[in-house]
Backbone as CSV, one residue per row, in Angstrom:
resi,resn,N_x,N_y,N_z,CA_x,CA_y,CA_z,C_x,C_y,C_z
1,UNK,-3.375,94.987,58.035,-4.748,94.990,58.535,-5.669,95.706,57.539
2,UNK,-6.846,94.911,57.343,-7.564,95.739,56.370,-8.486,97.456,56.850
3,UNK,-8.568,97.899,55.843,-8.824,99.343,56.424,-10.032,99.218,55.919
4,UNK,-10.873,100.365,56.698,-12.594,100.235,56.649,-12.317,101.542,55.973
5,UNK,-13.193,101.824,54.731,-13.165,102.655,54.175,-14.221,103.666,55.395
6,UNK,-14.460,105.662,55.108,-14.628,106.489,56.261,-16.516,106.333,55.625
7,UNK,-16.594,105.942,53.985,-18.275,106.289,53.974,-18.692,104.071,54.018
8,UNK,-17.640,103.517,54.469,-18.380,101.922,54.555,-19.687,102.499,55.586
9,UNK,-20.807,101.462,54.603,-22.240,101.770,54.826,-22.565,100.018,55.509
10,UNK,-22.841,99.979,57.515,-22.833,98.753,57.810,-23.875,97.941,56.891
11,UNK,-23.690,96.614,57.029,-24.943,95.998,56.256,-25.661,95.810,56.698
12,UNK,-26.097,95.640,58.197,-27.523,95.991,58.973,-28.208,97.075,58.886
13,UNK,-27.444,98.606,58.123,-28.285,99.593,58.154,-28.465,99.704,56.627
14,UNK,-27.598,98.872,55.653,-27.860,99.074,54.243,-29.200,98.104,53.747
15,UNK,-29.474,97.164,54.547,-30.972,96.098,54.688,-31.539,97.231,55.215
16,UNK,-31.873,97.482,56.214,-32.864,98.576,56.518,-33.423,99.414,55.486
17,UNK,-32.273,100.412,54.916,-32.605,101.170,54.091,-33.478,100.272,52.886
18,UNK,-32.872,99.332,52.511,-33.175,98.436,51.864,-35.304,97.793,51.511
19,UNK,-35.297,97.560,52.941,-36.156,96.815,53.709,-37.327,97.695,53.841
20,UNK,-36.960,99.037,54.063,-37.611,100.559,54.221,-38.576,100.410,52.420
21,UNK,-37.702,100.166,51.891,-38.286,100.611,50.897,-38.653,99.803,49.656
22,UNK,-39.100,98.411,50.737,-39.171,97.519,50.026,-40.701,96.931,50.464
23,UNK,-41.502,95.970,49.694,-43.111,95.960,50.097,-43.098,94.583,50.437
24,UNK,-43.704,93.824,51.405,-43.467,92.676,51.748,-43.524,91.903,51.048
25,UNK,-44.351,91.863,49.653,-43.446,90.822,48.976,-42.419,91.036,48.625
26,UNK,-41.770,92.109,48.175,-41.012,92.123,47.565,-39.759,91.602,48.602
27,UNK,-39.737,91.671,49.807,-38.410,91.228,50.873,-38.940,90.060,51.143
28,UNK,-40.158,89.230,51.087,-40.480,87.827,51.030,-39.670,87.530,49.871
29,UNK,-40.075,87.678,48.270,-39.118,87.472,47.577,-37.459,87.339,47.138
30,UNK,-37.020,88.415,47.833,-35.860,88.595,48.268,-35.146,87.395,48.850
31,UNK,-35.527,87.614,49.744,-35.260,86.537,51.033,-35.537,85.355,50.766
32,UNK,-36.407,84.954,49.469,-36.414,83.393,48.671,-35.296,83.218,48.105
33,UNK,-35.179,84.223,47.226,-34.148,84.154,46.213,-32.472,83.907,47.062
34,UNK,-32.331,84.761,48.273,-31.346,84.497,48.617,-30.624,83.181,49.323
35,UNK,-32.274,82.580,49.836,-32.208,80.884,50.444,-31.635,80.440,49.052
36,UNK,-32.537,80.312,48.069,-32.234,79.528,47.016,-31.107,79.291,46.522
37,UNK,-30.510,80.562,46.841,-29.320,80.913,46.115,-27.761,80.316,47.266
38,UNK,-28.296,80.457,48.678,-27.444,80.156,49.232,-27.174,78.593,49.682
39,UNK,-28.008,77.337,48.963,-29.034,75.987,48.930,-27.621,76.323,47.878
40,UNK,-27.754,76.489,46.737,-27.152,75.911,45.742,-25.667,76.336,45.583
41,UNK,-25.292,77.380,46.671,-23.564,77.296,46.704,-23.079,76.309,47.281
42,UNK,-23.902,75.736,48.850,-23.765,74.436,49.431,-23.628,73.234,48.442
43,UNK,-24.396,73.227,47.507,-24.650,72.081,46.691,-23.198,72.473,45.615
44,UNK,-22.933,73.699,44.828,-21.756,73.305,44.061,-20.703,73.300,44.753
45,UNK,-20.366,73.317,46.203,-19.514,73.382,47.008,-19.159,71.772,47.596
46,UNK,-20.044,70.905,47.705,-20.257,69.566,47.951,-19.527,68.490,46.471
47,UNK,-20.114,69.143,45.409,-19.878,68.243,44.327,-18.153,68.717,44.043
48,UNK,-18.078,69.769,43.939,-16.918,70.090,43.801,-15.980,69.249,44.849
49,UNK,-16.373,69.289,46.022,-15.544,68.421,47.081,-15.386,66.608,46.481
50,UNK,-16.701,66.641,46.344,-16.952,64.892,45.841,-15.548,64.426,44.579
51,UNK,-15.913,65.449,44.357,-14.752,65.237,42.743,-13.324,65.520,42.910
52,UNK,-13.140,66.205,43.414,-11.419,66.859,43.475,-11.391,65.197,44.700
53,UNK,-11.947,65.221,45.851,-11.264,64.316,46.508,-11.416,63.034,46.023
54,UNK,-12.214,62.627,45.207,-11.994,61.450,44.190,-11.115,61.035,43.475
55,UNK,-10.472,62.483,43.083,-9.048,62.749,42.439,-9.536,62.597,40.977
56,UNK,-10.801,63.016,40.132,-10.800,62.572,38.928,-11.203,64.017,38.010
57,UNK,-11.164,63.940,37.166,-11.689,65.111,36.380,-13.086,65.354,36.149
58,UNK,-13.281,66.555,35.480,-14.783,66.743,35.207,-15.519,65.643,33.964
59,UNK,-14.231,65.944,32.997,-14.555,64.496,31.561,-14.669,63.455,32.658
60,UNK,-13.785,62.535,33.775,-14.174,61.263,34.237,-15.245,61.200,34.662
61,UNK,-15.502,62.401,35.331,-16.754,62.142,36.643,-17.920,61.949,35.362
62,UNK,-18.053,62.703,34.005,-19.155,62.923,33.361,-19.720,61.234,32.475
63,UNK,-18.035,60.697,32.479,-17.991,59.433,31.970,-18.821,58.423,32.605
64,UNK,-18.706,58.789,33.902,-18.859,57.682,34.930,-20.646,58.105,34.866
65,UNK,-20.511,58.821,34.923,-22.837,59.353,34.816,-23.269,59.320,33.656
66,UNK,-22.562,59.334,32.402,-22.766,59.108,31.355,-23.810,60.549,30.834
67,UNK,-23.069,61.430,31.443,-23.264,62.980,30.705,-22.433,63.081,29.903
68,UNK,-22.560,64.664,29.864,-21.634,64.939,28.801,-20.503,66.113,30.049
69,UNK,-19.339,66.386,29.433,-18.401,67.354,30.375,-18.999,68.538,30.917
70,UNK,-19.832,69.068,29.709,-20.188,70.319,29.656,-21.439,70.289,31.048
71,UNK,-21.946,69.450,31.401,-23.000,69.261,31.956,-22.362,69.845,33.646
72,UNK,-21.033,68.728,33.973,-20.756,68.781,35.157,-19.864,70.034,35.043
73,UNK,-19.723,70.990,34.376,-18.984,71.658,34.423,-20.052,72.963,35.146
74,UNK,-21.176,73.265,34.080,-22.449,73.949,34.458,-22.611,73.891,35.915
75,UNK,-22.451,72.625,36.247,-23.185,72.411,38.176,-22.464,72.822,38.737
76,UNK,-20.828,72.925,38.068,-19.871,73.594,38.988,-20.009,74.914,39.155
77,UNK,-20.074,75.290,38.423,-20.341,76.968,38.012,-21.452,77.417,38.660
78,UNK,-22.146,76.800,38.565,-23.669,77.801,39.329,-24.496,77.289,38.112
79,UNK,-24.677,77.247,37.068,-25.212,77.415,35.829,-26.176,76.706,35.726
80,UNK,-26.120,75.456,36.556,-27.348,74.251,36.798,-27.980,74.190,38.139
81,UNK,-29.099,74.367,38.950,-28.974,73.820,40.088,-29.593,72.500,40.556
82,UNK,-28.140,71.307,40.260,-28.853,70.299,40.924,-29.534,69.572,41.953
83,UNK,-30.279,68.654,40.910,-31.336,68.090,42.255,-31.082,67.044,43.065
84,UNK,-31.600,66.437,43.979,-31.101,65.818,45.322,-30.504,64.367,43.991
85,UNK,-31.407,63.661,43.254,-30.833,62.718,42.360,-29.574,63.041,41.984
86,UNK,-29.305,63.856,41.309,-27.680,64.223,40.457,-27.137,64.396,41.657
87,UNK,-26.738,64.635,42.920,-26.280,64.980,44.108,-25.889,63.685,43.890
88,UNK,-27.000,62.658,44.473,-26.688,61.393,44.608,-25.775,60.627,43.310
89,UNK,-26.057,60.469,42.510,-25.611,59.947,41.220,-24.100,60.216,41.536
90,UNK,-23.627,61.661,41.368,-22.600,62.154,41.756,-21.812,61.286,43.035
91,UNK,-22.587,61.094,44.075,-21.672,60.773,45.103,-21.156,59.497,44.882
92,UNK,-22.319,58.749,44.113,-22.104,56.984,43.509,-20.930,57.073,43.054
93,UNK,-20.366,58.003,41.718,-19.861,57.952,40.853,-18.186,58.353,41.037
94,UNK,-18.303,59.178,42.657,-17.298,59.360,42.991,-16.649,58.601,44.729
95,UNK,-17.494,57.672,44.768,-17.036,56.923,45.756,-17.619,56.921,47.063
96,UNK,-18.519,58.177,47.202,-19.369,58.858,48.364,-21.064,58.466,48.782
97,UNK,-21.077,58.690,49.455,-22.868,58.020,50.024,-23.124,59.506,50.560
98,UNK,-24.509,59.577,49.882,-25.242,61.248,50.222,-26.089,60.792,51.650
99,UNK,-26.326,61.398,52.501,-26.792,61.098,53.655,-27.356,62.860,54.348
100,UNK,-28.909,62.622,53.862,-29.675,63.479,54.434,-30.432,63.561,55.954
101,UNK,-30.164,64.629,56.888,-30.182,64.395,58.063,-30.894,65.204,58.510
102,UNK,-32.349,64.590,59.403,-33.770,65.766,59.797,-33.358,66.482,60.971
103,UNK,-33.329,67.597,61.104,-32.736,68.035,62.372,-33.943,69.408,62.964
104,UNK,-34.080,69.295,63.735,-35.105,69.848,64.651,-35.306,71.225,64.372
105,UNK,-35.441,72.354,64.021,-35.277,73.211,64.244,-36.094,74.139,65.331
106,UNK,-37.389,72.745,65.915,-37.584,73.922,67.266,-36.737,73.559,68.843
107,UNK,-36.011,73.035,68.101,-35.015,72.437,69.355,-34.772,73.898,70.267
108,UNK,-34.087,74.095,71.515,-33.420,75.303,72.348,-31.999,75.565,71.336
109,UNK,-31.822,77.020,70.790,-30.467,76.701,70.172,-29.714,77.024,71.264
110,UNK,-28.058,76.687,71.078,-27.054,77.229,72.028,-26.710,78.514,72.182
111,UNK,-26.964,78.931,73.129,-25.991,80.359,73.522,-24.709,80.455,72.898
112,UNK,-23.694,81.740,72.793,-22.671,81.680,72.443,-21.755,81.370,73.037
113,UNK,-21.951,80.982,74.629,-21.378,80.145,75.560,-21.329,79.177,75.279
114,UNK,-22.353,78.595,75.373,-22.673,76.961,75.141,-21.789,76.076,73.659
115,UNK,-22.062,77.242,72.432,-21.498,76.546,71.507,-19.505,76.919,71.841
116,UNK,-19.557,77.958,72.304,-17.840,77.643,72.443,-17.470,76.718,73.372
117,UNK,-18.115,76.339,74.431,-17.795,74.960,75.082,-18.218,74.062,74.528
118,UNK,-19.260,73.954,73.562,-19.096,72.910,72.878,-17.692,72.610,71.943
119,UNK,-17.704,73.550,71.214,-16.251,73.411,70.242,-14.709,73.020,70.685
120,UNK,-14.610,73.711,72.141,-13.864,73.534,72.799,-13.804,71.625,73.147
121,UNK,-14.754,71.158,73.589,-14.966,70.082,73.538,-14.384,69.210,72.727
122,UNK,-14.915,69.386,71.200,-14.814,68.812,69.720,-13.094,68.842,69.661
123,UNK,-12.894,70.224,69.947,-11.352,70.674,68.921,-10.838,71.786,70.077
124,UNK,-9.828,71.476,71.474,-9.457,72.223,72.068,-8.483,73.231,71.782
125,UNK,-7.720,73.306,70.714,-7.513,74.861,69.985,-8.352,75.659,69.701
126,UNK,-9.577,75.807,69.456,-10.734,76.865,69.718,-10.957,77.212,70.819
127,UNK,-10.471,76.904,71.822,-10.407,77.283,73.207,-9.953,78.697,73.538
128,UNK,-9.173,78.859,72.889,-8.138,80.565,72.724,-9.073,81.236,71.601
129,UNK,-10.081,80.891,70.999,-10.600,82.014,70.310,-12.166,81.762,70.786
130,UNK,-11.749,83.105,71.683,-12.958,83.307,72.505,-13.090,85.053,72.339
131,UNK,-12.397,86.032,71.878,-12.635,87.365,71.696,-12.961,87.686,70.258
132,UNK,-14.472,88.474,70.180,-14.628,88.483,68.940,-13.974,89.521,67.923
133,UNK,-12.907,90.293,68.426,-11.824,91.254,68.046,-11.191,90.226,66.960
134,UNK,-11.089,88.876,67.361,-9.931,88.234,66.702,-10.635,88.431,65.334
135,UNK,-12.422,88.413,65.206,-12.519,88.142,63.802,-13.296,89.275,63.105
136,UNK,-12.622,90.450,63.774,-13.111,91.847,63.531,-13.157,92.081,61.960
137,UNK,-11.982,91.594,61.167,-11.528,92.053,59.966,-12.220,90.793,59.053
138,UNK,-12.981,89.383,59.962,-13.261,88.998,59.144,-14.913,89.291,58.505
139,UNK,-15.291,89.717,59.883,-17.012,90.098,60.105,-16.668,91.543,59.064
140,UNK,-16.198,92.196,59.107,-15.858,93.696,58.877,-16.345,93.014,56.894
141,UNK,-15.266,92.588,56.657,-15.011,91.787,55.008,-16.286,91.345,54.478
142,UNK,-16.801,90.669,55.633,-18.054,89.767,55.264,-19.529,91.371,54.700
143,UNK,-19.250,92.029,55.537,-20.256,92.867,55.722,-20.171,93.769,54.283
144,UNK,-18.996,94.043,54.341,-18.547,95.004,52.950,-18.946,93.740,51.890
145,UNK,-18.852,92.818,51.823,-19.412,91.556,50.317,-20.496,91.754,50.116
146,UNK,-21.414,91.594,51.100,-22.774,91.582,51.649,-23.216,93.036,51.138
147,UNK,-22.693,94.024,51.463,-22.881,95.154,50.849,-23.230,95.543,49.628
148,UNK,-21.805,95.059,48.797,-21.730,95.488,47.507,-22.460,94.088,46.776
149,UNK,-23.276,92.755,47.039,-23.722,91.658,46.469,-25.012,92.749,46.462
150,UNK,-25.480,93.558,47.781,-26.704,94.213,47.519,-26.670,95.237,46.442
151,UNK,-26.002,95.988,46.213,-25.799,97.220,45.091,-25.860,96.601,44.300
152,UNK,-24.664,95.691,43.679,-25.015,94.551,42.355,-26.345,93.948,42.214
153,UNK,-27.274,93.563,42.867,-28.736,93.101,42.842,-29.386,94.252,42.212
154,UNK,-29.199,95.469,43.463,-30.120,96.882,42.409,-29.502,97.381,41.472
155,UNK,-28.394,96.922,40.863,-27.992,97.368,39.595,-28.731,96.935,38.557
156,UNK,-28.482,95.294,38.681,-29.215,94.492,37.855,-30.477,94.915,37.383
157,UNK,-31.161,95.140,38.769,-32.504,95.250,38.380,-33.147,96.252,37.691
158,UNK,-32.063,97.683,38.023,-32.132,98.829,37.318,-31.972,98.546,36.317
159,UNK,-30.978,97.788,35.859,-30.541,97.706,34.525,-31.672,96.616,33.881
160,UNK,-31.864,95.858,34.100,-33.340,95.134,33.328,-34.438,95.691,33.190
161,UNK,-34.573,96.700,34.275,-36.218,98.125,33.869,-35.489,98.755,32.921
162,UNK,-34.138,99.365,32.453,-33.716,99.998,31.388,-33.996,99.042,30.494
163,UNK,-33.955,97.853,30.107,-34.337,97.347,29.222,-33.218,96.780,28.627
164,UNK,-32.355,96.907,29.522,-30.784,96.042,29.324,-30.313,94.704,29.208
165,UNK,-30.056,94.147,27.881,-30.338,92.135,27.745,-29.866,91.513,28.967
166,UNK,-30.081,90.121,29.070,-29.086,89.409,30.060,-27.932,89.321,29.471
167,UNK,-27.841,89.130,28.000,-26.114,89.311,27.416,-25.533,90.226,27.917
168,UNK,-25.617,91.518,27.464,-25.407,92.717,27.860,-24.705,92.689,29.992
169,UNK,-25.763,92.237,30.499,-25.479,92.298,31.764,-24.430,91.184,32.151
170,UNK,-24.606,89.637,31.573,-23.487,88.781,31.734,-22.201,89.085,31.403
171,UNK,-21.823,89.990,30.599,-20.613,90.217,29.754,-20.461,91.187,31.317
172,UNK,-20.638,92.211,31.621,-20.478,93.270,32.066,-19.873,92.367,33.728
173,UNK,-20.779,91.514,34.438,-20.520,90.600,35.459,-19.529,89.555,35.639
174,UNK,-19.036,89.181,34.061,-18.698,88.296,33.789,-18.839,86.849,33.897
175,UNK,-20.382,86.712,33.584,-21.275,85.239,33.978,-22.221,85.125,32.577
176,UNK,-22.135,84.191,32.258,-23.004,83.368,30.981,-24.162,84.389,31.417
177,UNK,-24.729,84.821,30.061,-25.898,84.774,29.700,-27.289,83.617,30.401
178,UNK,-27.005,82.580,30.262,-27.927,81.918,30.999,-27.875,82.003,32.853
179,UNK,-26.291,81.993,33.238,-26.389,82.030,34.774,-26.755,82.962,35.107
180,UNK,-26.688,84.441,34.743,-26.959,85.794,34.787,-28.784,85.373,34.911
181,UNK,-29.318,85.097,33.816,-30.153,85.179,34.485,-31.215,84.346,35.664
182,UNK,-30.805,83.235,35.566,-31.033,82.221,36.476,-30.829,82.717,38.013
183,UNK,-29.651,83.469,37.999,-29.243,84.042,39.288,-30.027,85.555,39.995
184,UNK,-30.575,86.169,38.915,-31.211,87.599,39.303,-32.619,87.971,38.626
185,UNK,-33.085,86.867,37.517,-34.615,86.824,37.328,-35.456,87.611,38.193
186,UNK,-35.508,86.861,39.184,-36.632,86.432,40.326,-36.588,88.063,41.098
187,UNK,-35.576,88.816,40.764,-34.881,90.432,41.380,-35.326,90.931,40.927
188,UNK,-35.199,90.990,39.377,-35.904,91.708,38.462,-37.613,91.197,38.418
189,UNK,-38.137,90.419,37.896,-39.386,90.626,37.065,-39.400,90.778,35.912
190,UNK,-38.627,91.671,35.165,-38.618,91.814,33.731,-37.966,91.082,32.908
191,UNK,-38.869,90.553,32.157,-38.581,89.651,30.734,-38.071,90.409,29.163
192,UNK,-37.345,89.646,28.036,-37.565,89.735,26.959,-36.670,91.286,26.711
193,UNK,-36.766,91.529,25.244,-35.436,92.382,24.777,-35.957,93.609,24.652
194,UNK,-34.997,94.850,24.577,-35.373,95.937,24.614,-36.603,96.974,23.566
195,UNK,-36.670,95.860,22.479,-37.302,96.511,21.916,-39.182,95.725,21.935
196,UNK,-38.484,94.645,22.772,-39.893,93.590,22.813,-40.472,93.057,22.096
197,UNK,-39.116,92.583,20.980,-39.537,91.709,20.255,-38.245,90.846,20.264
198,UNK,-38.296,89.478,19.346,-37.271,88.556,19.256,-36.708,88.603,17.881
199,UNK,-35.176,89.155,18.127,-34.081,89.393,16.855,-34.911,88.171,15.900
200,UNK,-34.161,88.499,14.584,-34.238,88.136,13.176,-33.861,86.521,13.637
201,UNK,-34.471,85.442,12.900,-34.045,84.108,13.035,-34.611,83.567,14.193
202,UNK,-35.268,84.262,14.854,-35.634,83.424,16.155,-35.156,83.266,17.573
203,UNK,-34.175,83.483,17.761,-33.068,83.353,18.224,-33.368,84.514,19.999
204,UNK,-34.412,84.807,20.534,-34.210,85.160,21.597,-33.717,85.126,23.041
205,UNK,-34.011,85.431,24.265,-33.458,85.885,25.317,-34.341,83.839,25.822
206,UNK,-35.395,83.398,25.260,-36.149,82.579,25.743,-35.257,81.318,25.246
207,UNK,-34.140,81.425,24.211,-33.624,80.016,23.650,-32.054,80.270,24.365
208,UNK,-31.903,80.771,25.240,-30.625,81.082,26.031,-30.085,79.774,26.631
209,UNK,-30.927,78.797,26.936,-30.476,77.554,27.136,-29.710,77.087,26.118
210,UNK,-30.502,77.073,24.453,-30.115,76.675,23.494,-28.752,77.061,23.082
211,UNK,-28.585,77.794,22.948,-27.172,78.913,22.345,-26.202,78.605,23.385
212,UNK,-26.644,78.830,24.804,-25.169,78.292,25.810,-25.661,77.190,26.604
213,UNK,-25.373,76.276,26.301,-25.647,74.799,27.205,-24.927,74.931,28.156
């Protein structure tokens, strides 16, 4: 059984603190960045499905769209976030039909009654998981991720007011230079290299596309 460490800080009171000391844009912003961000795990989570159950590789699938490997490899990764077209293209290419669906959102939602008799309905082995003890250790897990994804955000950002590259920070995360910053930009605000200018040759933080495709 997993053990809760004695200083775990819940993540409803680590947002607070958070939230406390944060200015409404700045938790409007926040709270973009994290839609955005959570839009495009759905999306490399989908293509990834499209492909493995196609049974083909990243070179086939790229063959078949007439990219290049490196391309579909990026979307896998996080590194690209594709758009509803490449979604589609993708599903062509792997046998699948994309099918976007408008769904109400001022509808009544379900109680937590309602949706376990619904499920129960769907799939009567969910019937026995009705105590939320059973998923103590998983809510518990979730909260501690959630936690430390927030510390890693104000690291970042600390570390980009120090004046710390996105190289520098990708190496340290272990994420490309370009996903690094694609992923925590919008956290930070701060642009460009520590000394605020662009190394010898040209070659700055702005041609990061260029250097890692």
């Amino acid at each position: 059984m997993t053990e809760i460490p004695d200083d775990y800080i819940r993540w409803e009171d680590l947002k607070a603190q958070v939230d406390a000391a944060s200015t409404p844009e700045e938790r409007a912003e926040y709270e973009a960045a994290g839609l955005e961000a959570g839009v495009q795990v759905m999306l490399i989570e989908l293509i990834y499905k499209m492909r493995t159950e196609a049974g083909i590789s990243q070179s086939e699938l790229a063959r078949r769209m007439g990219v290049r490997q490196p391309y579909i490899s990026d979307l896998e990764r996080g590194g690209r976030t594709p758009t509803v077209l490449t979604v589609w293209r993708i599903a062509e290419a792997t046998g699948h039909r994309l099918c976007i669906v408008e769904e109400d959102l001022t509808a009544t939602k379900l109680t937590d009654t309602q949706a376990l008799a619904r499920l129960e309905h769907l799939d009567p082995v969910t019937a026995t998981v009705r105590d939320r003890s059973a998923t103590a250790e998983v809510r518990a897990a979730a909260q501690m991720r959630a936690a430390a994804q927030a510390l890693v955000d104000q690291a970042v950002a600390s570390a980009r007011g120090d004046g710390v590259t996105w190289v520098e920070i990708g190496l340290a995360l272990g994420m490309t230079p370009q996903s690094t910053r694609r992923r925590y930009n919008r956290l930070t605000g701060v642009s460009g290299h520590r000394d605020g200018h662009t190394p010898a040759g040209g070659f700055g933080e702005s041609r990061l596309d260029e250097i890692h495709p």
